[in-house]
C-alpha positions in Angstrom: 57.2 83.0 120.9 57.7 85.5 118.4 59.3 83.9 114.9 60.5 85.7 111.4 58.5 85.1 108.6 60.7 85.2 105.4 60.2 85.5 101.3 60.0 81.8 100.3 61.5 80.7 96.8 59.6 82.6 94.4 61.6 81.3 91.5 63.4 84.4 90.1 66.1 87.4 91.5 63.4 89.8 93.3 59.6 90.6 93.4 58.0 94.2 94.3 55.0 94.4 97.3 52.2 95.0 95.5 49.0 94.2 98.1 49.6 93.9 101.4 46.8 91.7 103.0 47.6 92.1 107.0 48.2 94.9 109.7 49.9 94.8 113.1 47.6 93.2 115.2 45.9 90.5 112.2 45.5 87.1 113.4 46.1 84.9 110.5 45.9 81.0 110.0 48.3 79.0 108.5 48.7 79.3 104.2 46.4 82.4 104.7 47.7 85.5 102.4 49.6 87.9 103.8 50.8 89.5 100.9 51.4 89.7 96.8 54.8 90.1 95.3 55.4 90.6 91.5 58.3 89.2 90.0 59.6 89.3 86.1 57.5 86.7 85.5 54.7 86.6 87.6 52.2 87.9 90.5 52.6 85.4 93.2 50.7 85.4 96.9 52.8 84.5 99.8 51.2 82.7 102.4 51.8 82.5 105.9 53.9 79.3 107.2 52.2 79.0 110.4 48.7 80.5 112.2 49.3 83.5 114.8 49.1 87.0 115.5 51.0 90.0 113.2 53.4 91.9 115.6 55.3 93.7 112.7 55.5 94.5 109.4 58.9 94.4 108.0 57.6 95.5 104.5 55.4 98.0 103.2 53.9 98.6 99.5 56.5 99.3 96.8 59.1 97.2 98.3 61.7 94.9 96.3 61.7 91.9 98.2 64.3 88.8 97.6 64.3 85.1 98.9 65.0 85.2 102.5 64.1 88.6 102.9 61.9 89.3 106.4 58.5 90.3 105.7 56.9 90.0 109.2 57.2 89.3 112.5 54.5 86.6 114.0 53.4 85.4 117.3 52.9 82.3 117.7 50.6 80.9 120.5 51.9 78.0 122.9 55.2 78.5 122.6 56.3 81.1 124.9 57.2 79.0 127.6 60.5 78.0 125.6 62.9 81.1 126.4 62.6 81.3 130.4 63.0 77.1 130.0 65.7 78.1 127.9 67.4 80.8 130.3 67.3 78.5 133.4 70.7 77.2 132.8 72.5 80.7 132.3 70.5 81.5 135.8 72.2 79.0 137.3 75.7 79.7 136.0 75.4 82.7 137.2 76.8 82.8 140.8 80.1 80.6 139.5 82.2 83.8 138.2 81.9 86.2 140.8 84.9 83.4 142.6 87.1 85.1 140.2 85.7 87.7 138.2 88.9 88.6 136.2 89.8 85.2 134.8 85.9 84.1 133.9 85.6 85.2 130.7 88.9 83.6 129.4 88.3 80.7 130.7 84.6 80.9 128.9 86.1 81.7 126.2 88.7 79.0 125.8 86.7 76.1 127.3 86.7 73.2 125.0 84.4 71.2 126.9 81.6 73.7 126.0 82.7 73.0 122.2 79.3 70.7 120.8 79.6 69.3 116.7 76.5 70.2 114.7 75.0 68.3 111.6 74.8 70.8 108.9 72.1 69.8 106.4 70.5 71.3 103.4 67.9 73.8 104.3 64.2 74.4 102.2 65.8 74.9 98.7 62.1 75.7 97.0 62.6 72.8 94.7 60.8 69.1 94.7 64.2 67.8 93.0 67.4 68.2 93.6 70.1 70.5 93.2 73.7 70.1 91.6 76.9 71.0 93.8 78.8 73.4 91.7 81.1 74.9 94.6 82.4 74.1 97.6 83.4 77.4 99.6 85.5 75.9 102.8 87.5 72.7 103.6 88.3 70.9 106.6 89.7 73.0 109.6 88.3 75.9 108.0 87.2 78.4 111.0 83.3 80.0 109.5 81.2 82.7 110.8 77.5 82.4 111.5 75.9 83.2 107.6 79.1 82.8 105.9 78.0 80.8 102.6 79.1 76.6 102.3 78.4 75.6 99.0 76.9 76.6 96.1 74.0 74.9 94.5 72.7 74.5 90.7 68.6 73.3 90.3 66.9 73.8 87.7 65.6 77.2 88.7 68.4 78.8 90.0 71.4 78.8 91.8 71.8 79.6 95.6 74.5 79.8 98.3 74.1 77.5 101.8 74.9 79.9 104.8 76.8 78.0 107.8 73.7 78.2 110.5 76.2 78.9 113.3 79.6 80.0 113.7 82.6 77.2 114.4 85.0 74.9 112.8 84.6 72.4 109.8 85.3 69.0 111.3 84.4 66.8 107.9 82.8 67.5 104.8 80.0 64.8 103.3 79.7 66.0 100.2 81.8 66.5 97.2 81.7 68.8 93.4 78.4 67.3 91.4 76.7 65.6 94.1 73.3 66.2 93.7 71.8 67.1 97.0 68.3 67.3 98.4 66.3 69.2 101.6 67.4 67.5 104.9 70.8 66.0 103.0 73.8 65.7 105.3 76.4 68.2 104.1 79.0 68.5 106.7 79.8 68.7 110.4 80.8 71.5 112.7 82.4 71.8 116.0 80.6 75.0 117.5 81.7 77.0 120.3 79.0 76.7 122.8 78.0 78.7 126.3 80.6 77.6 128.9 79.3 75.6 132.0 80.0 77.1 135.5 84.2 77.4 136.4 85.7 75.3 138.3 88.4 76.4 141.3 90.9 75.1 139.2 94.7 76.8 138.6 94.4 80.4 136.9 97.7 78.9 135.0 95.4 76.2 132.4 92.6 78.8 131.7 95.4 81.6 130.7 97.2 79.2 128.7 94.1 77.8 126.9 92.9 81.6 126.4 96.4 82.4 124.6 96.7 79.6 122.4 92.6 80.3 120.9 93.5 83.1 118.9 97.0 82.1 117.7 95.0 79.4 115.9 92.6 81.0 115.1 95.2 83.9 112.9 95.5 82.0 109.8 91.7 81.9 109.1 91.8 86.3 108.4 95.0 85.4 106.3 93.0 82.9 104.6 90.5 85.6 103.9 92.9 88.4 103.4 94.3 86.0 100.3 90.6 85.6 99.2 89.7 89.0 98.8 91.1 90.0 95.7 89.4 87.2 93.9 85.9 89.6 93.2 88.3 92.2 91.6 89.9 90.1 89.5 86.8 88.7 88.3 85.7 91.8 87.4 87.0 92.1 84.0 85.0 90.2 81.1 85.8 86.6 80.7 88.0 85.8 77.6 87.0 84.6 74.3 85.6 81.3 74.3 86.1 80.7 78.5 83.7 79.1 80.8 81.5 81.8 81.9 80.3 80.6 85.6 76.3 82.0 86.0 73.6 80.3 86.8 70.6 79.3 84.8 68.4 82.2 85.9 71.0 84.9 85.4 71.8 82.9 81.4 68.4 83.3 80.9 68.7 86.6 81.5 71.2 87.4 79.5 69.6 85.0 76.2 66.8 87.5 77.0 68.7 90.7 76.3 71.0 89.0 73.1 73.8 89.2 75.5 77.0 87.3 75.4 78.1 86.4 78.7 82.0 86.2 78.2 81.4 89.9 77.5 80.1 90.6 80.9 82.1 91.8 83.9 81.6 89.3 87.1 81.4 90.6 90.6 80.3 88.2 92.1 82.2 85.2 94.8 84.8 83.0 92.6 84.1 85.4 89.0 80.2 84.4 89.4 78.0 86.6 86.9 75.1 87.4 89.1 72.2 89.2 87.2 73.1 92.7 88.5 76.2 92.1 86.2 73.8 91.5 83.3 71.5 94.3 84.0 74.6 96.8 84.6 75.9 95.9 80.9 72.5 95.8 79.4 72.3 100.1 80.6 75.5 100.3 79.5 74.6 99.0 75.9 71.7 100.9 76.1 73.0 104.3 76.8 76.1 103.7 74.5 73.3 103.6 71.7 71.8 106.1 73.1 74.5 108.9 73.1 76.2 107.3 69.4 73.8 109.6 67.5 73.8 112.5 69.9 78.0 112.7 69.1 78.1 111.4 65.6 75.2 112.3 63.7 74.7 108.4 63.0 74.9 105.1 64.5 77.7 103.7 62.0 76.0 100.3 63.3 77.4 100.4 67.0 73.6 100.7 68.2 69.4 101.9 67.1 69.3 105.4 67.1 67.0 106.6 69.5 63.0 108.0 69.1 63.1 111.5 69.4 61.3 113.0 72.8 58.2 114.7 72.1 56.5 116.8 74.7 53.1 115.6 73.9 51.4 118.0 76.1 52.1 121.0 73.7 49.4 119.7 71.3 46.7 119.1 74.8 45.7 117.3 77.8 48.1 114.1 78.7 47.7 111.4 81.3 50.9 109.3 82.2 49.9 105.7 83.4 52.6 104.0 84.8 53.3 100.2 83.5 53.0 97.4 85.6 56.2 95.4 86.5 54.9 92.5 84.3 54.5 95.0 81.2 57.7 96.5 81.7 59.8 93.3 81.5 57.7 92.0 78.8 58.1 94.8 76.7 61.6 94.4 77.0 61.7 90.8 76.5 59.6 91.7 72.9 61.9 94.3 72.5 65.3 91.8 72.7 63.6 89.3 70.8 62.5 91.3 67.9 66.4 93.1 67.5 67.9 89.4 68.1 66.0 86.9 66.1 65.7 87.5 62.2 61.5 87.4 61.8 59.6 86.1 59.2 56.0 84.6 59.2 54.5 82.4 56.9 50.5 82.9 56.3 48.4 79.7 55.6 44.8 78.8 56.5 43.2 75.7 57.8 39.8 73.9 56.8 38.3 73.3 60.0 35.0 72.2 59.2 34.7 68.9 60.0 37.0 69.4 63.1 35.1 72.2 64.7 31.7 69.9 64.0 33.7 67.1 65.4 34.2 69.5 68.5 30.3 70.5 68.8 29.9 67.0 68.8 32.0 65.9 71.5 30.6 69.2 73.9 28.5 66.6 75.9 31.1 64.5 76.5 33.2 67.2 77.6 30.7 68.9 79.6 30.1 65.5 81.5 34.1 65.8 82.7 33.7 68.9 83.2 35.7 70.4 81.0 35.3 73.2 77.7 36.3 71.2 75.1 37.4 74.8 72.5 39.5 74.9 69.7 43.2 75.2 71.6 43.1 72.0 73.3 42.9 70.3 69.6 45.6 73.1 68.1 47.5 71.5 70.8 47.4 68.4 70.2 48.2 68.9 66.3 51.3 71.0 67.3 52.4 68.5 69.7 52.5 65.6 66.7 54.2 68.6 64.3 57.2 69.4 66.6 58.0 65.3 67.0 57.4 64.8 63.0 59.4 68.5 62.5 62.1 68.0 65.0 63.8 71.8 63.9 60.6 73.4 65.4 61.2 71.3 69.1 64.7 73.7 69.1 66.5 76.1 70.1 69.8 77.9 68.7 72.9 77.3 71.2 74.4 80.2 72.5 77.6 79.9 70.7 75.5 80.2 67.3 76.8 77.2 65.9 74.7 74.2 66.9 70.7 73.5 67.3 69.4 72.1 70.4 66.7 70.0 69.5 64.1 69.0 72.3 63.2 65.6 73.2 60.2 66.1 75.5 57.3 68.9 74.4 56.1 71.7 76.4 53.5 74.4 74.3 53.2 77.8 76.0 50.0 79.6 75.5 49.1 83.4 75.6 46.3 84.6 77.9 45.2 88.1 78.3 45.0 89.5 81.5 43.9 93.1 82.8 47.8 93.3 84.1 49.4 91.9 80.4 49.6 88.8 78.4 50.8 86.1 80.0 52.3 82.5 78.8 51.6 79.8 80.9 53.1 76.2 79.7 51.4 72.8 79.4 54.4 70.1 79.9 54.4 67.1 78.1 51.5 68.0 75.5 52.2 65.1 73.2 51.3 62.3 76.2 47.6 64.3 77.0 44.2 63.8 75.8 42.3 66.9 74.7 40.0 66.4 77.6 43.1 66.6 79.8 44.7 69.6 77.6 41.4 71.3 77.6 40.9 71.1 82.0 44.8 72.4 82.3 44.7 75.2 79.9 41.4 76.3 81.7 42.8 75.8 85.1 46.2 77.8 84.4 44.1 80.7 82.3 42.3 80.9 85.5 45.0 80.9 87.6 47.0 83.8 85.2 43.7 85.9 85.3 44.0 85.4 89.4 47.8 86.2 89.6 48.1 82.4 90.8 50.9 81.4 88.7 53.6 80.4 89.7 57.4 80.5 88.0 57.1 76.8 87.2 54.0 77.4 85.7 55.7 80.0 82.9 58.8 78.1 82.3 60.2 75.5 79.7 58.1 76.1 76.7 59.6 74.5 73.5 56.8 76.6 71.4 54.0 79.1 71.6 50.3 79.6 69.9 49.2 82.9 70.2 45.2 83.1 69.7 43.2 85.9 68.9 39.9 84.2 67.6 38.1 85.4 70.0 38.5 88.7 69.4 38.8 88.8 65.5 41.1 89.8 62.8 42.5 87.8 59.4 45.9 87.2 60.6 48.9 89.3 61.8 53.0 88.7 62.8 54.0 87.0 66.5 56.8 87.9 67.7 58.8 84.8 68.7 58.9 84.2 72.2 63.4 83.6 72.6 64.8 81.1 73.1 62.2 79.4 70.8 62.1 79.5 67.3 58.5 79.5 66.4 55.7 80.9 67.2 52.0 80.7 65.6 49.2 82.8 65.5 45.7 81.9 65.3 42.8 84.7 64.0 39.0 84.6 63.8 37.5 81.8 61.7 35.5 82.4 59.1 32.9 81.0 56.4 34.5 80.7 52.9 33.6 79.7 49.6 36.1 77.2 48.7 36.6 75.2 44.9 35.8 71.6 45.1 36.6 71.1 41.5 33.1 71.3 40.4 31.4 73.8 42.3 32.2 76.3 45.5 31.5 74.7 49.0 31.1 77.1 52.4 33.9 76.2 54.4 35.3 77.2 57.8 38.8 78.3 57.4 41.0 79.0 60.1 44.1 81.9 59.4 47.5 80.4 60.6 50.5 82.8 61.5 53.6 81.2 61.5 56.4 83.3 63.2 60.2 81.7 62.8 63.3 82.4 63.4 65.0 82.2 60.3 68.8 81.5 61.8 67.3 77.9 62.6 64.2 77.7 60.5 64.4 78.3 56.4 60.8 79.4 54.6 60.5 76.0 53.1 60.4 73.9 56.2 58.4 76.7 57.6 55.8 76.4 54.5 55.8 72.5 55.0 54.7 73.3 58.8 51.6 75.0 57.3 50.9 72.8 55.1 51.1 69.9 57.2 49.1 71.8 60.3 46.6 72.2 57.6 46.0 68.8 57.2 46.2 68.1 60.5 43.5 70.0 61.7 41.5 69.4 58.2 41.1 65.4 59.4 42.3 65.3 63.5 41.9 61.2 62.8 45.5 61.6 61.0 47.0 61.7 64.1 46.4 58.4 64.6 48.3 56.7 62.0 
């Protein structure tokens, strides 16, 4: 038996082909490879659901690929005995309307005893929790088409629309607005119009009657959608000043990405839902509004950035054009939103880490024996994990209207790895409740996994705040840009031998340059200097932790 193999729930809007791992005629087993997508947020490997042979490719390389999408076709062994089991019964029904040829399909048509009632439940949402019901789409008696969308759901990831499996009539509805609903839930029952079972020799009369009275109550349902249609258009203007702007957390995201203000978006989507289409339209638009201001008037007069001038570099000798990967491009212009968004400044401190990097060389053996690399992160870490409790303003965010903070009750510390395809920010959740053997095994395994295009969206979301490390490489300090929507940011350079005033005499001492990025809307430079200071004497005596 031959089955579709679809794009799982990768976590964000699309992803492009980037490898292909099979051909027509691969056998694969099951959770084997079959290809590599790259999203706005991550390289991701899809693996195949079940073991069996390719019979098609549905994809190819440079493809933009969505959840649900086909990407092959696969045989699966010892199960093709199913469809001639399956077609037995049509066989057999066969012979029934050549009795009366003209009337069979009417009465096929009309025959309620061929009517069965399906469960409807939720399908694989992609998400170990559960998902918030933020529409419901039909009611009872409502007549749906195979695919037709059910409800809408709201996780933490994203939001999706359930598809009707088959095509029939609502008979009762199990769920209602902000039930939160899970894989397998029950979510309503419908009465589907099955194959009809061989006619009878009954009176031509019933089966007519039964035939004419099918559509005439079936007419209000294109009425119903004929009233529903208009409903996209008139979404499509922006929303008005201080409304409820109905997106979903992926496409808000988005937009806090970009500095945009979603009221100011046109919807298009069912029920005036901004999709993230919508956001990407207005985000050109923006764009090339800024971009033709100076072109017509000289000067931006502070509608947008006047533009860098083009410059055919060629003129002056030889050129290559690289292309950017999809991970550079949308981090670019992630930095780039950030940077025109969030007022900047950084505070520059350093650290005496002396005694803490010989209480590290001390504790290697330990380490070693769990098997971990006990470096300096895992204990910058833990020191930033105790700041953002003791500072709750750096735990924060600034709420989309601009006139609240939203501080941060749990603690979850992105850091920045370089890979050959970008920098990338995994997140370590819940820092604050880890030991630095702990910390120092899971920012091994996700570098590992970043530097193998193994990480997955969860992996990269929910940071609270960012260190930014460049120690290994060298330099004496330099500006982080913050990563929205947090509001701090901090940069760690090369470590270096000192000589530092004891009073009486100069001591060597390892000092550590600190880079505090902030956003100044939420952060002022006091509060920012006390965070130095008090990161300082953190990592001057780790034991201070404790008290």
């Amino acid at each position: 038996m031959s089955e579709l193999i679809r794009v799982p729930d990768i976590g964000s809007g699309e992803g492009e082909v980037i490898e292909l791992f099979v051909k027509v005629g691969d056998t694969v087993e099951a959770d084997q490879s079959i290809l590599t997508l790259e999203s706005d947020k991550a390289s991701m490997e899809i693996p195949a659901p079940k073991a069996g042979v390719v019979k098609s490719l549905k994809v190819k390389l440079g493809d933009r690929l969505k959840e649900g999408d086909e990407l092959l076709e696969l045989e699966i062994e010892g199960a093709a005995d199913a469809a001639p089991a399956a077609a037995a019964p049509a066989a057999a029904a066969a012979p029934a309307p050549a009795e009366k040829p003209a009337e069979a399909p009417a009465a096929a048509a009309a025959e309620p005893a061929a009517a069965t009632v399906q469960d409807i439940h939720v399908p694989d949402i992609g998400s170990s929790g559960k998902a918030k019901i933020i529409e419901l789409l039909v009611k009872v008696g409502d007549t749906v088409e195979a695919d037709q969308s059910l409800i809408t759901l709201e996780s933490d990831k994203a939001s999706m629309e359930i598809p009707s499996p088959a095509a029939g009539v609502v008979e009762s509805i199990a769920v209602k607005l902000e039930d939160e609903v899970g894989t397998g839930d029950f979510i309503l029952k419908l009465k589907v119009q099955g194959a009809a079972p061989a006619a009878a020799p009954a009176p031509a009369a019933a089966p007519a009657a039964k035939a004419e009275a099918a559509p005439a109550a079936a007419a209000p349902a294109p009425a119903a959608k004929a009233e529903a249609t208009p409903a996209p258009a008139a979404a499509a203007a922006p929303a008005p000043s201080g409304a409820k702007v109905h997106a979903g957390p992926a496409v808000r995201q988005l937009a806090r990405e970009f500095g945009v203000e979603l009221n100011a978006v046109s919807a298009t989507g069912p029920h005036g839902r901004v999709l993230k289409e919508d956001v990407q339209v207005y985000v050109k638009a923006m764009m090339q509004k800024a971009k033709e201001a100076p072109a017509a008037g000289g000067a931006t007069g502070g509608s947008g950035i006047p533009p860098i001038r083009t410059v055919d570099f060629s003129r002056f000798g030889e050129i290559e054009e690289v292309p950017m990967t999809r991970l550079m491009q949308i981090g670019a212009a992630g930095l780039h939103a950030s940077w025109l968004n969030i007022p900047h400044v950084t505070q520059f401190d350093q650290a005496d880490i002396t005694d803490l990097e010989a209480f590290r060389v001390a504790q290697k053996a330990v380490a070693e024996k769990a098997g971990v690399k006990l470096t300096v992160l895992p204990l910058l870490l833990k020191a930033c994990a105790h700041l953002l409790k003791e500072l709750p303003d750096f735990n924060a965010s600034l709420a989309p209207s601009g006139k609240a903070i939203i501080r941060k009750k749990y603690v979850h510390i992105g850091f920045a790895v370089d890979t050959p395809d970008g920098l990338l920010v995994p997140v370590i959740k819940n820092v604050d409740q880890k030991s630095l053997l702990q910390l120092a095994a899971e920012a091994a395994a996700l570098a590992a996994k970043a530097r193998d295009k193994k990480l997955t969206p969860d992996d990269m979301q929910g940071a609270c705040f960012t260190i930014s490390s460049l120690g290994h490489i060298g330099g004496t300090g330099f500006t982080p840009i913050v990563n929205a929507p947090e509001v701090a940011i901090l940069g760690v350079s090369k470590a270096t031998i000192q000589p530092v005033w004891d009073g009486k005499a100069f001591q060597p001492k390892l000092m550590l340059p600190l880079s505090l990025s902030y956003d100044h809307r939420v952060i002022n430079g006091a509060a920012a200097a006390r965070f130095t200071q008090r990161l300082s004497q953190l990592l001057n005596d780790i034991r201070t932790i404790l008290l």
